[in-house]
N, C-alpha and C positions, 0 to 999 in steps of 0.2 A: 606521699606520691599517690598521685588518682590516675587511673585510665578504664578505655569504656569500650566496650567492641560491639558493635551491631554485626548481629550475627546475620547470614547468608541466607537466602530465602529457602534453602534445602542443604544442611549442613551434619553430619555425623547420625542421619537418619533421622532429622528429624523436618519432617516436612512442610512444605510453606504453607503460611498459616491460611485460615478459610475465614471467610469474610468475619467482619466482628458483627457480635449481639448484643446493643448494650445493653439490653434487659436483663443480661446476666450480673451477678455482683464480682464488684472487685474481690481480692485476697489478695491480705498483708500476710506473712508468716515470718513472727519476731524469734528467733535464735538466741539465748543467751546463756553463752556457754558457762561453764561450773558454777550452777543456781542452785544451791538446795530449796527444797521445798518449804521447808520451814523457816527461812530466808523469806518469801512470799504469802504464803499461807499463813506463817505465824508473825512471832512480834520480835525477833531477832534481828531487825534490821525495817531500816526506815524506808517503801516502796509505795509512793502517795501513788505513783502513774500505774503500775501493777497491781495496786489496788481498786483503783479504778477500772480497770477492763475486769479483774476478778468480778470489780459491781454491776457490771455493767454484761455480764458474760457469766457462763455455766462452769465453773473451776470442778477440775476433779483432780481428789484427796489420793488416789494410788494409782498416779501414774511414775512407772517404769520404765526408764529403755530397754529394750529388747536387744541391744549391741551399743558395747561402749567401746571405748572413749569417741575421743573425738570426730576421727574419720567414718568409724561404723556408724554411730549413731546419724552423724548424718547423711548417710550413704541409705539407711534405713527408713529417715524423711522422705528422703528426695522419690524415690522409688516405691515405697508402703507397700514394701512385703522384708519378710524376715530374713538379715544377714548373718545371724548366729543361729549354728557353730559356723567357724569360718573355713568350709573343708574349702581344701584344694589352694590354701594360704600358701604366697610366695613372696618375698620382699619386692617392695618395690623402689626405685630410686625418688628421693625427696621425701622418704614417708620412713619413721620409726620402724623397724623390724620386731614388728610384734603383731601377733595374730588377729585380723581383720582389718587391719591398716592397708586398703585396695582401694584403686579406683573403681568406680561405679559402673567402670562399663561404660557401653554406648547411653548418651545422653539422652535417645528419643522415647525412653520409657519414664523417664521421671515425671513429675502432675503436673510440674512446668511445661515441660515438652507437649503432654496432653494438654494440657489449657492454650499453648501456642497452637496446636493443629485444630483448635475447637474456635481462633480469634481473637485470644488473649491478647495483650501485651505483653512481653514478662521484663520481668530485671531482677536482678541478684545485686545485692550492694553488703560487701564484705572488710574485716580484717583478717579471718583466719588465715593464716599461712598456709595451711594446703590446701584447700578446697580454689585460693586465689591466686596461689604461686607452683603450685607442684606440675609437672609437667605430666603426671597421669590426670587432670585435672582440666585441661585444656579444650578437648570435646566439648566436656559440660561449660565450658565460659561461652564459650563460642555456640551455645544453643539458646544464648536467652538474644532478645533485644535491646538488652542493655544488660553488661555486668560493669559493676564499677569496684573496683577495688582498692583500698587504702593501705600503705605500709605499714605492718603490725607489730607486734615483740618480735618477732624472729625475720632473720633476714639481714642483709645488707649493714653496715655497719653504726649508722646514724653518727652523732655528733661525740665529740672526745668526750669524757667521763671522768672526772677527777679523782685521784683518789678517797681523797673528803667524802664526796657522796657517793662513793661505792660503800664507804667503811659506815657511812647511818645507815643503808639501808641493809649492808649482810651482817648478820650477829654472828659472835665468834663461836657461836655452838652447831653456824650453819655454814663455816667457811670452809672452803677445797678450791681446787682449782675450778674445777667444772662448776662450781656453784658461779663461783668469782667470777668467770668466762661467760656463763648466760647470763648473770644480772647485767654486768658492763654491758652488754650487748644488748640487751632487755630498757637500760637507761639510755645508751645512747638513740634509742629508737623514739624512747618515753618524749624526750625532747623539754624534761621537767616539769612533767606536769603535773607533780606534785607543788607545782608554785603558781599554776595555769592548769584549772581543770579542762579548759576548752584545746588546750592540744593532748586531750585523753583519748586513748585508742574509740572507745566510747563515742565521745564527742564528734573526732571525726566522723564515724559510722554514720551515725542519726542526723548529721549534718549534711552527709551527702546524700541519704534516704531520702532527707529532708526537702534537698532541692530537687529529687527526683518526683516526687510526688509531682510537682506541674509537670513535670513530661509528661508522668502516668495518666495525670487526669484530662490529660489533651487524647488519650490513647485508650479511654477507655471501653471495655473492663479489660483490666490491669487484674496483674499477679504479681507481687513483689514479696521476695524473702530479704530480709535484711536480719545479717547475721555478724555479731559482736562477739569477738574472743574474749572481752571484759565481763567478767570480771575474773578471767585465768590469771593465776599466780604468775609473775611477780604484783607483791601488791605495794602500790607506794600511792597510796592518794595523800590531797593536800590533807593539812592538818585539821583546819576546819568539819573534814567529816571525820576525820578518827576524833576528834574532841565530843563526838554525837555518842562514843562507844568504850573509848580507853580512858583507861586509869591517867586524871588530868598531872598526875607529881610521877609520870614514867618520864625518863631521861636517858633510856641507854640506847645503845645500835635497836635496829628496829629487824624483827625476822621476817622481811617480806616474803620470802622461798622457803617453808621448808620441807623436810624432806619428807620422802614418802615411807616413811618407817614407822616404826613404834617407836613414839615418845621419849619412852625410856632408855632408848640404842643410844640417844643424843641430847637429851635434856638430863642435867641432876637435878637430883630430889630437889634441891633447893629453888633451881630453876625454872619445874614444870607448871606449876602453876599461875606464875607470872608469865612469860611468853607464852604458853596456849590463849590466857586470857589477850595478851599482845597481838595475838596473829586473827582470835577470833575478831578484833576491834580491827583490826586492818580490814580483814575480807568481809566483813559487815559495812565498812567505808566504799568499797570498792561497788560491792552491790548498789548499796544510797547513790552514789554518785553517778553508774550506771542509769538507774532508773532516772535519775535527774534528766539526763540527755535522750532517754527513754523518752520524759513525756515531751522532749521540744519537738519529735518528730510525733506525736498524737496529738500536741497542740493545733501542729500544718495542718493534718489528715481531716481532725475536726473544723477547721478554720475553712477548707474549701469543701466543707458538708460530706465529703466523703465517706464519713462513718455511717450514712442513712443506706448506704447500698455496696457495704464493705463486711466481707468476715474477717477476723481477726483472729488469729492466732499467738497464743507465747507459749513459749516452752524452752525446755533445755536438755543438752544431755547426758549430765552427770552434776552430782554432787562434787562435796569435798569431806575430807576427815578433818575436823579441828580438834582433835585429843577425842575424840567419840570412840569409845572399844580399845585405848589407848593408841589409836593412831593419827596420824596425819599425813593428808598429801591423800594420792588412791592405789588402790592396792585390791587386784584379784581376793586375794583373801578376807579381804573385809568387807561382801556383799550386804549392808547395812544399809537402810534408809538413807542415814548421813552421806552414801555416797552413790545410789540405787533410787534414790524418790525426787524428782526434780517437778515444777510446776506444769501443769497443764491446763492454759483457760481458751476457751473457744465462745469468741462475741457471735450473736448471728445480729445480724443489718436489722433483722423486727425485733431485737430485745426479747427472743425467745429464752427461757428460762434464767433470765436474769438477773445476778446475786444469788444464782442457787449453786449446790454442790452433789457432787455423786461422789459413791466410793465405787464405782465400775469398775475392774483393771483396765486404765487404757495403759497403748505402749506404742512408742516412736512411729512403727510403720503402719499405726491407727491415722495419722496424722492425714496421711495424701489421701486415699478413700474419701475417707470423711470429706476432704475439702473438694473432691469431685462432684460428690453425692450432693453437696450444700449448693455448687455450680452447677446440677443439670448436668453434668457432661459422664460421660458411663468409663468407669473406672479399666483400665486393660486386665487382661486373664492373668497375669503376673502380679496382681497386686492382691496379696494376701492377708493384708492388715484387714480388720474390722471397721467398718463402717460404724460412728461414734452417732452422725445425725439423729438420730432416733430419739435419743435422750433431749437433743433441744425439743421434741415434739412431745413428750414425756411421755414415751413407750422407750422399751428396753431392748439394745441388738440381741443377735441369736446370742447364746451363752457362753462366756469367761468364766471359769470358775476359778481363775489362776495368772499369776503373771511368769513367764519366766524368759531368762535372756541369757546373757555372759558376758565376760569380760576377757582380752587374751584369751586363757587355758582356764578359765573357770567360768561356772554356773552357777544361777539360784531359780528358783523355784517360791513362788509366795499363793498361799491358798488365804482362805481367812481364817482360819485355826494355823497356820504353820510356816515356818520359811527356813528352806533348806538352802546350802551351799555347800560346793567343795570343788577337786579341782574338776576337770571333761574325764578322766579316767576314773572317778569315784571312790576319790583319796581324803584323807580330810574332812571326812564331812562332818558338818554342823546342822542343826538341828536345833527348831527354837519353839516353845509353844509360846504363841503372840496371847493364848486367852488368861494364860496364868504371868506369863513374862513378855508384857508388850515392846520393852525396851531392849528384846534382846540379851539379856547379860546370863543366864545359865542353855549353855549348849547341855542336851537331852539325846543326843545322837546314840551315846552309849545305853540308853536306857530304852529307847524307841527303835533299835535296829529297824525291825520291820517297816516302821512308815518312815525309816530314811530310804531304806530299800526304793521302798513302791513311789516316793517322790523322783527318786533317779528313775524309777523306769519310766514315769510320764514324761519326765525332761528327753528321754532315747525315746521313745515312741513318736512324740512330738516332732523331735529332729530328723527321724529317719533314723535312728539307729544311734551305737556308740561316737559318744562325738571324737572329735581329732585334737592332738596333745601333741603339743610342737617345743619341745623338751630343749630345741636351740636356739630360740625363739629369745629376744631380750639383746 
């Protein structure tokens, strides 16, 4: 299902636009949501279109969200200033009850909103189910001039579901009800497109990005985010890209969901090595395929020259656990790269430092700044992210010497000697030195008291003080 709202020339505060400049450049900004970074950056997965804009663009190695999952992270785009800790959390209706899961508030602050009052064009072209369906979410549709939205995994009921393929796609190590109940749910939406990769959540996406592009370029300069819930768990791609990854003489149920626990709550010994390797081969399909429908919408953008006077954006905002630290799925407690470092590449329209890399800390609410700065247009007093542009000029912004965010009720902290976590009350914590144990694997908490100490009081100092601990939360 598609629909499209042209928003009101003065709507939720966000006021009618001011004449256009086409002097100024477009902006694309690609969403794709659970990307590990080494999924991109490294060789874990097939990404010819993401590698391209990495070549063609400035990629940086330690970028962080500043608030996950979903909602936060991109509540922290849209706006570019920092949504963690989440004080003053309350549930809302349509949204997980879990800490920072809010709407964003009035719409007229976000860089869209600033780029429509500065003669943008904008448009949003989504599957996420909240950002496109939630009814705290509504304002913000209704502030672009185009949002288009597509039915995603969740929602409505889609088409029956057979037993048969409910039972390949859940393995018996991952069945319950509630599993049982979102995957049926999750396939009846899929519409099989494990047998048709063109009716992939994906697919759709980039397909209607796709044709929006000739609006946009009748409208320009244009601002589009086009944002993909694929490659989020469930994973069922066709066979063809799991045969790029998986074990070609595997024959059993397939684990497209699993869970967010430690491995060993749910896999036996016998089991875990075969299905980690199983699920790793699914969500490496998912990615490939992903980027597949990735480049049909960079094939348009370049086909109507638009990349000559376009910034480009990709990014994501969270990882995943594939057995990394024995987990899988995401999990507060396992603030790890694996599930904490997702891509960040920034094209500029002159091929400013392109195919180069920085280890800068960027994070999430770097994002809008930056794309103001790159537009000419002066960023609002509420936008507290770091302005990244600088680095395409090859000078360096004022000083990062750290990244830190949260998750729910937990935090971390990464310097370049160190990366701390634990929970917002300073329980827990871990402790890691990256110079002698880059991968993480011996926690030093107990031995370093002191510089876990003084890493939690940067993270309170930063914040404003003790963060907030929502104990009913979940």
């Amino acid at each position: 299902m598609s629909g499209a709202s042209a928003a009101a020339a003065s709507l939720g505060g966000v006021a009618a636009a001011a004449p256009r400049r086409r002097d100024r450049p477009n902006v694309v900004v690609i969403v794709v949501d659970t990307l590990r970074a080494d999924h991109v950056y490294g060789n874990r997965a097939r990404t010819p279109n993401m590698d391209a804009l990495a070549r063609d663009g400035l990629r940086f190695t330690r970028m962080f969200p500043e608030a996950m999952p979903t909602v936060p992270a991109r509540n922290s785009i849209l706006l570019g200033r920092r949504i963690f800790p989440f004080r003053g959390w309350h549930g809302h209706r349509g949204m997980p009850k879990e800490p920072g899961w809010s709407p964003l508030g009035g719409p007229g602050e976000t860089f869209t909103s600033v780029l429509r009052r500065n003669g943008y064009w904008t448009s949003y072209v989504t599957d996420n189910p909240f950002l496109g369906y939630a009814p705290g979410y509504t304002r913000l549709r209704r502030s672009f001039d185009r949002f288009e939205r597509t039915g995603g995994q969740a929602g409505g009921e889609g088409r029956g579901v057979s037993d048969r393929e409910l039972r390949h796609w859940l393995h018996p190590a991952i069945e319950d009800s509630e599993s049982r109940e979102r995957l049926r749910k999750f396939l009846g939406n899929a519409d099989r497109y494990h047998h048709d990769e063109r009716r992939s959540f994906a697919a759709r996406v980039f397909r209607d990005a796709t044709a929006l592009l000739d609006v946009a370029n009748r409208n320009r300069p244009f601002a589009m985010v086009v944002d993909t819930f694929e490659p989020h768990e469930p994973w069922t791609p066709p066979r063809r890209y799991i045969a790029l990854y998986g074990d070609p003489d595997y024959r059993g149920r397939e684990p497209s969901k699993p869970y967010y626990a430690p491995a060993s709550r749910y896999l036996s010994d016998g089991q875990r090595g075969r299905l980690l390797g199983r699920m790793r081969a699914l969500y490496a399909a998912e990615v490939t395929m992903t980027d597949r429908w990735l480049g049909v919408f960079l094939d348009r953008l370049h086909k109507l020259r638009l990349d000559r006077d376009t910034i480009i954006v990709l990014t994501s905002d969270h990882g995943f656990l594939l057995g990394d630290h024995g987990w899988t799925g995401k999990s507060p407690t396992q603030l790890h790269p694996a599930l904490i470092r997702v891509p960040l590449t920034i094209v500029h329209p002159e091929g400013r430092r392109r195919g180069d890399a920085t280890r800068f800390f960027a994070q999430t609410h770097d994002i809008a700044p930056t794309i103001l700065s790159m537009a000419g247009v002066r960023a609002p007093r509420q936008m507290n992210g770091t302005d990244l542009s600088p680095l395409l000029g090859g000078r360096r912004p004022s000083g990062r010497s750290y990244a830190y965010g949260g998750y729910t009720n937990a935090f971390y902290i990464r310097t370049d000697r160190w990366a701390l976590s634990g929970d917002n009350r300073g329980r827990g914590l871990r402790l890691y030195d990256l110079a002698h144990d880059p991968r993480e694997r011996r926690d030093v908490a107990s031995t370093n008291p002191a510089k876990a100490r003084a890493l939690l009081r940067v993270v309170r100092r930063r914040a404003g003080g003790r963060l907030p601990f929502y104990p009913s939360a979940g």
